[in-house]
C-alpha positions as CSV (number, residue, x, y, z in Angstrom):
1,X,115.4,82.6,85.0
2,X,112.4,85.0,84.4
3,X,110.2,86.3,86.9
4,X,107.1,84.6,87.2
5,X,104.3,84.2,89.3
6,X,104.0,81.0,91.2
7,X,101.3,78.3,91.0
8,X,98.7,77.6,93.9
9,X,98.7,74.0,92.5
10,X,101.0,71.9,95.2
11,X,104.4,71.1,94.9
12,X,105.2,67.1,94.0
13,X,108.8,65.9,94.4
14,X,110.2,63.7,91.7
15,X,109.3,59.6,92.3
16,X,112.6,59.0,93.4
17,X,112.4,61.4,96.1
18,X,109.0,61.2,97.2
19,X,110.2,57.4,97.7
20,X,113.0,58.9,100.0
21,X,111.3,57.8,103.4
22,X,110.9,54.6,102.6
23,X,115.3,54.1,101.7
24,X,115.9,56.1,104.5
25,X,114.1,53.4,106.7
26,X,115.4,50.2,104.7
27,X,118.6,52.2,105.3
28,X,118.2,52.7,109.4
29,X,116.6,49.4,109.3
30,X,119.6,48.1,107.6
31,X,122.3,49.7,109.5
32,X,120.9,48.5,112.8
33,X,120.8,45.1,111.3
34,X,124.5,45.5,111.1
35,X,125.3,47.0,113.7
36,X,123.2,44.2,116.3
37,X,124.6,41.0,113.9
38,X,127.8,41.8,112.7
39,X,130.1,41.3,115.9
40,X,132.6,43.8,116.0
41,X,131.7,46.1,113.4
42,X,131.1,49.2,114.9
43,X,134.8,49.1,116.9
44,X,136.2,48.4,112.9
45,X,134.5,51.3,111.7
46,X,134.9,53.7,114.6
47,X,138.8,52.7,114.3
48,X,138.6,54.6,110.7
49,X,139.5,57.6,111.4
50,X,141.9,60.7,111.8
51,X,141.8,62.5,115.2
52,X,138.2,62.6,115.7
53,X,136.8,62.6,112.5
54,X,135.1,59.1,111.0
55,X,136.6,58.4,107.5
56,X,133.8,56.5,106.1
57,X,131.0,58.9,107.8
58,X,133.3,61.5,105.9
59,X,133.3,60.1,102.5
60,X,129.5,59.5,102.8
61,X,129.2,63.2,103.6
62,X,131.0,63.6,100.5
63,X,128.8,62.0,98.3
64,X,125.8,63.5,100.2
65,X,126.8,67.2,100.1
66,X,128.8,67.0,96.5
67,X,126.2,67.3,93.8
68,X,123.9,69.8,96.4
69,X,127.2,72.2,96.3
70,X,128.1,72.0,93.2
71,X,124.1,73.2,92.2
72,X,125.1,76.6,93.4
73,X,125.6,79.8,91.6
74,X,128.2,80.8,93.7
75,X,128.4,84.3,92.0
76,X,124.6,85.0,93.2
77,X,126.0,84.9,97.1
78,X,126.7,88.4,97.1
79,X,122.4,88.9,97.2
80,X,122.3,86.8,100.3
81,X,125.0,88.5,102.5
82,X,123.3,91.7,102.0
83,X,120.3,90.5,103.4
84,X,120.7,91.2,106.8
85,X,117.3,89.9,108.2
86,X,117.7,86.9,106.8
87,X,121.5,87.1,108.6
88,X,120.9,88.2,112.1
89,X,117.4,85.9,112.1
90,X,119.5,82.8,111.1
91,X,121.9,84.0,114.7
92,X,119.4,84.2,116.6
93,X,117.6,81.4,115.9
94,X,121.1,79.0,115.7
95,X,122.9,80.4,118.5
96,X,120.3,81.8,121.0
97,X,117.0,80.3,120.5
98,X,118.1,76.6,119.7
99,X,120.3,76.4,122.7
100,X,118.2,77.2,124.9
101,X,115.2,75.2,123.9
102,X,116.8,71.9,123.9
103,X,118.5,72.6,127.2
104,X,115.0,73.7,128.4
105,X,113.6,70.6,126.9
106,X,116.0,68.5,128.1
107,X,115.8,69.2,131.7
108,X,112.0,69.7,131.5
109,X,111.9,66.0,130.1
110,X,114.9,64.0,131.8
111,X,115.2,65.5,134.7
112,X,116.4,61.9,136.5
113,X,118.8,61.3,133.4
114,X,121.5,63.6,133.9
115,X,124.0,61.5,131.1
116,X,121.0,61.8,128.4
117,X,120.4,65.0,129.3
118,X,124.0,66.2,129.0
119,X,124.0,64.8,125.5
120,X,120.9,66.8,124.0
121,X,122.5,69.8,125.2
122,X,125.6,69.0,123.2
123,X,123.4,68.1,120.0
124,X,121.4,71.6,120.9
125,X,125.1,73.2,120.3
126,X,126.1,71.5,117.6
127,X,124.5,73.4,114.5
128,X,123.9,71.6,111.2
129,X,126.5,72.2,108.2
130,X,125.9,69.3,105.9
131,X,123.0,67.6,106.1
132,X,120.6,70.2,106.1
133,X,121.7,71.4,102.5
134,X,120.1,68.2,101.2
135,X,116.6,69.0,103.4
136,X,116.9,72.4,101.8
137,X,117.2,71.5,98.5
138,X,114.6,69.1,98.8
139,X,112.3,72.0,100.0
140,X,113.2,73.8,97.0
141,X,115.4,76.3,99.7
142,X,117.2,79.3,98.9
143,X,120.6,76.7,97.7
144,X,122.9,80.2,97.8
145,X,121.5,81.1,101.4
146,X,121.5,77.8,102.7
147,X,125.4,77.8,101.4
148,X,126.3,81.4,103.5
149,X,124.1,80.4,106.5
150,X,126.1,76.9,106.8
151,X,129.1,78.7,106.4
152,X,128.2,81.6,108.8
153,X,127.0,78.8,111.3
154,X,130.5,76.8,110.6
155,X,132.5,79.7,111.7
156,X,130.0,80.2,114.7
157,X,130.7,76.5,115.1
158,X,134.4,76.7,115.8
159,X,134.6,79.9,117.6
160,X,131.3,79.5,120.2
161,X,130.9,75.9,120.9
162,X,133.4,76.0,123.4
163,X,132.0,78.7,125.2
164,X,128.2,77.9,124.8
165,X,129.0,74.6,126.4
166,X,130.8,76.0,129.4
167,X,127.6,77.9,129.9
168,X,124.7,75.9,129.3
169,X,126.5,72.6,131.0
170,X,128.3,74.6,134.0
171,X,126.8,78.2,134.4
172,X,123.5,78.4,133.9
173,X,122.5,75.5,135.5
174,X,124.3,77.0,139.1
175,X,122.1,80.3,138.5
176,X,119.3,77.4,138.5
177,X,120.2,75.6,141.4
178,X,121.0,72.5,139.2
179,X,123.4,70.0,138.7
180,X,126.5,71.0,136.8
181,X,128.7,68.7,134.3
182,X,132.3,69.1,133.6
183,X,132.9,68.8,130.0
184,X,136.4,69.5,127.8
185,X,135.9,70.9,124.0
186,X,138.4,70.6,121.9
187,X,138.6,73.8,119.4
188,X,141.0,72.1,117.5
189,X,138.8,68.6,116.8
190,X,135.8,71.3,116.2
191,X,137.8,72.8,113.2
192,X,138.6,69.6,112.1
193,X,135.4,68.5,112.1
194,X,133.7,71.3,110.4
195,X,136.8,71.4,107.7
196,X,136.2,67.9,106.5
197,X,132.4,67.8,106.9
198,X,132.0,71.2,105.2
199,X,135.2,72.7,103.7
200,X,136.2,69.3,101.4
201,X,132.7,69.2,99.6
202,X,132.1,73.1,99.1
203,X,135.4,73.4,97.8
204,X,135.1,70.4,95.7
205,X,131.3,72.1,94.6
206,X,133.0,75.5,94.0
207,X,135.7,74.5,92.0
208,X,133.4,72.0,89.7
209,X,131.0,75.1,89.1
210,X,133.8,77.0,87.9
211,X,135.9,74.9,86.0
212,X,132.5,73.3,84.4
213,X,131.6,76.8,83.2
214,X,135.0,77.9,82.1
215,X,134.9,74.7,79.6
216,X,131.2,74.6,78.4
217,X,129.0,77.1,79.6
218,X,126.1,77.6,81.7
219,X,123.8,75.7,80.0
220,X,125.9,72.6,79.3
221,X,127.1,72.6,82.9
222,X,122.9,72.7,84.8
223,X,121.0,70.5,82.1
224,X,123.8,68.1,81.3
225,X,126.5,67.9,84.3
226,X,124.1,68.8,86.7
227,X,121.7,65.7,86.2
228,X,124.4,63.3,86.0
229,X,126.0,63.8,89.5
230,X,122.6,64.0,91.0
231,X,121.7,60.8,92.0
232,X,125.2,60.7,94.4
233,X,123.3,62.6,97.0
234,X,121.0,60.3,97.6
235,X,123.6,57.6,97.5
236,X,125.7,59.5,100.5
237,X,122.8,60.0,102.2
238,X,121.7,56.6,102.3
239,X,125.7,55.2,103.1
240,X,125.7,58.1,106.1
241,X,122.3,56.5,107.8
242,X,123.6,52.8,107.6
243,X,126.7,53.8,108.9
244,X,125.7,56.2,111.6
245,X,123.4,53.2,112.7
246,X,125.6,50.6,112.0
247,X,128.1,52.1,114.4
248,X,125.7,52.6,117.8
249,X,123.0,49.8,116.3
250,X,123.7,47.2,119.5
251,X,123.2,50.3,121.8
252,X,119.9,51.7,120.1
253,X,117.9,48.0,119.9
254,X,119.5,47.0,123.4
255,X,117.9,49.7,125.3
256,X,114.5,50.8,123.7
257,X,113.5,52.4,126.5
258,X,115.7,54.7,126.8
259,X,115.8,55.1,123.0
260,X,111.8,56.5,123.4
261,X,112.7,58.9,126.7
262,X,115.7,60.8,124.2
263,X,113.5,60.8,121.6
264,X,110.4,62.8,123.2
265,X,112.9,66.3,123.6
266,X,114.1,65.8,120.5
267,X,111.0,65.2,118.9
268,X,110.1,68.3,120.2
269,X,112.3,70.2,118.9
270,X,112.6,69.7,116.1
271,X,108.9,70.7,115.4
272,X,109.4,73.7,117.6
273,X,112.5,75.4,115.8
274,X,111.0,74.9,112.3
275,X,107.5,76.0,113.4
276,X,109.3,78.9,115.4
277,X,111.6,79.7,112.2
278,X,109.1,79.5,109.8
279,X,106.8,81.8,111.7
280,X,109.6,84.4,111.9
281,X,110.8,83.7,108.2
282,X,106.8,84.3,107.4
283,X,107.0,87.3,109.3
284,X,109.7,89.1,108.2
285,X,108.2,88.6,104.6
286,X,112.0,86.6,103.2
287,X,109.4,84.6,100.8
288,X,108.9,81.2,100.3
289,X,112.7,79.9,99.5
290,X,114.3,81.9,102.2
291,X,112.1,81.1,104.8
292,X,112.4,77.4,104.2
293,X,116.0,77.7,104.2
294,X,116.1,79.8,107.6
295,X,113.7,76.6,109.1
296,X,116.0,73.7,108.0
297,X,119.3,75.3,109.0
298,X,118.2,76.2,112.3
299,X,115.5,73.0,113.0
300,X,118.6,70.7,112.0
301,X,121.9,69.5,114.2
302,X,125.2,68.6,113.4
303,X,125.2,65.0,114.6
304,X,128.5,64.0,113.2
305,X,129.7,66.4,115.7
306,X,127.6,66.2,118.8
307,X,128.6,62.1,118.7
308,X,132.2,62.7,118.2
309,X,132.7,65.4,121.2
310,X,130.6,63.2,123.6
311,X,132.6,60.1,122.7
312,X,135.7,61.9,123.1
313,X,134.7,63.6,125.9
314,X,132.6,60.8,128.1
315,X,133.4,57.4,125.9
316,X,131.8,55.6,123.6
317,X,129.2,53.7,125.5
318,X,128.7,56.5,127.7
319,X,124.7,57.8,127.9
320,X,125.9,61.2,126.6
321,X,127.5,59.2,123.0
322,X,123.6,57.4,122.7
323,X,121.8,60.6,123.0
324,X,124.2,62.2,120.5
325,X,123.8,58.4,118.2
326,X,119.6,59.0,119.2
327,X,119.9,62.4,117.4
328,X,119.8,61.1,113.6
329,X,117.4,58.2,114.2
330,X,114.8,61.5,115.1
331,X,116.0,63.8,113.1
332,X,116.0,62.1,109.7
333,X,112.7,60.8,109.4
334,X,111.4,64.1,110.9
335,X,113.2,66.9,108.5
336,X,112.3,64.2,105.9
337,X,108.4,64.8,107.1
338,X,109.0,68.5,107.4
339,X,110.4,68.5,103.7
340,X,106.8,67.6,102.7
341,X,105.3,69.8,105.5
342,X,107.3,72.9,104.0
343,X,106.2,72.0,99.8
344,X,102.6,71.6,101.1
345,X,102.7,75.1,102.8
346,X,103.8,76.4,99.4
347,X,101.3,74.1,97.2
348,X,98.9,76.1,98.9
349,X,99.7,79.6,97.8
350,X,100.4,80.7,101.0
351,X,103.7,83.2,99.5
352,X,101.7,83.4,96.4
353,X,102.2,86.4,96.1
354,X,106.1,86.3,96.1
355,X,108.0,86.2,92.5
356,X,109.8,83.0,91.1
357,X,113.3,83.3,90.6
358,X,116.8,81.9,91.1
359,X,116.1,82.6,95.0
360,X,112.9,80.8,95.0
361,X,112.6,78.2,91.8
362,X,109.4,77.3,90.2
363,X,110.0,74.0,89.8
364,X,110.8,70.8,92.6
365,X,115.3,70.7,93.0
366,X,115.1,67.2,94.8
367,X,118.7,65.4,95.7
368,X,118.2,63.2,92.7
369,X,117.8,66.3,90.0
């Protein structure tokens, strides 16, 4: 793609996307329906499944993440590894920043709920691998970033969860003069998690890239393959919400209240980490693409795994299990909003200045192109 210099005229995402909001809350709607009317359906789902991973939330991922991977010039990685601000910003902002803001938030806003409480802080550790690649290409993100940054964040994932929880659940809140919570990780159901969440797709994406190419070329393989297996992500996107909601929907509508009290720290940050990233990204001058990529991978959480370590850690209609269920009924709709927050930033010329190219494209890369 040639260099070019980049329209002040905003950004538009294709119909089918700017529609997104509205399946993604016929979808929650949905799912919720299911989950509050169809007696024992969340026990049949939640049975589907191989230590503690979800089969069907897995295929859904599937579909979701897919098309998304398979969009990436994997041999254009090697441009984002040697950007090392990008790098060490994305750590900070994963592993030290988002942390300690939701436990901040957390306590600051249930102080008298120590079982909700205990669940933000596990979604705070739990960094996003899958579905923030579909935010991101939304965005029109960096797609090779976003792709190292998951993966840097995956391996993060596996080796300091453990750790980070021990910390934040038991140590720091003694050096407070809080309460403390006991709480067992598995490393083991972490690997597993981040293996089939992450590892099936992106190999699947990698090796359709390649072998794609091999047999027709570059140009057959992004305006005629490409286009076809689109649409999927938006499929698996829209399967994941009803099932995720299908699963906890009798414990989200049975206790509303305490649906709204987990969704104000949430709420919060979210907001916070992508203002916060996007002010940094802005600062150190990574352009338009980058920067949105360095906000959605660090505002977004992995849900699948906050739910599954506080169900098998606490149960599955423990408090900690609904925050972690709370997590994606906030998160969607509000990485959906900051999707359009983040085009109208660039519509207005903002990174003008910034060249166009396979880093930053000129032109909307929604989950349905």
């Amino acid at each position: 793609m040639n260099v070019e210099t980049r329209s002040a005229a905003p950004v538009r995402l294709p119909l089918l996307d700017r529609l997104l909001p509205v399946w993604i809350a016929a979808a929650m709607a949905l799912g919720l329906l299911l989950g509050r009317l169809v007696p024992g359906l969340d026990e049949a789902l939640g049975a589907v499944e191989v230590g503690s991973v979800s089969l069907p939330i897995a295929l859904g991922l599937l579909l979701m993440m897919y098309p998304v991977l398979a969009k990436v010039r994997y041999d254009e990685t090697g441009r984002v590894t040697s950007d090392q601000r990008l790098l060490v910003a994305s750590l900070a902002l994963n592993w030290l920043l988002g942390p300690a803001l939701m436990f901040a938030l957390a306590w600051l806003l249930l102080p008298d709920l120590p079982e909700y409480r205990t669940g933000l802080v596990i979604v705070g550790l739990a960094r996003c691998i899958a579905m923030v690649l579909v935010w991101n290409d939304l965005a029109c993100g960096d797609r090779e970033a976003a792709v190292v940054l998951v993966a840097l964040n995956s391996v993060f994932q596996v080796v300091a969860f453990a750790g980070l929880g021990w910390f934040y659940l038991q140590v720091l809140p003694g050096w407070l003069g809080l309460a403390t919570t006991s709480a067992d990780f598995s490393v083991g159901a972490i690997a597993v998690s981040v293996l089939v969440f992450l590892g099936v797709p992106l190999v699947a994406g990698w090796l359709t890239r390649v072998l794609g190419e091999r047999a027709r070329g570059r140009d057959w393989y992004e305006e005629r393959f490409l286009p076809r297996i689109g649409p999927l992500a938006l499929h698996g996107l829209l399967f994941t919400i009803v099932l995720l909601f299908a699963l906890q929907g009798d414990a989200i509508t049975s206790q509303p209240w305490d649906v709204a009290r987990i969704a104000v720290p949430l709420l919060a940050y979210f907001v916070l980490m992508f203002a916060l990233s996007w002010v940094l990204g802005s600062g150190l001058g990574l352009g338009y693409a980058r920067t949105a990529t360095l906000a959605f991978t660090a505002a977004g959480n992995n849900f699948e795994l906050a739910i599954a370590v506080a169900i098998g850690t606490f149960g599955v209609t423990s408090g900690q299990a609904l925050a972690g269920v709370v997590g994606p009924l906030i998160e969607v709709p509000v990485l959906v909003a900051l999707v359009h927050v983040a085009l109208r930033l660039r519509g207005r010329g903002g990174d003008a200045a910034a060249p166009v190219g396979p880093a930053d494209p000129a032109t909307p890369r929604g989950a349905s192109a």
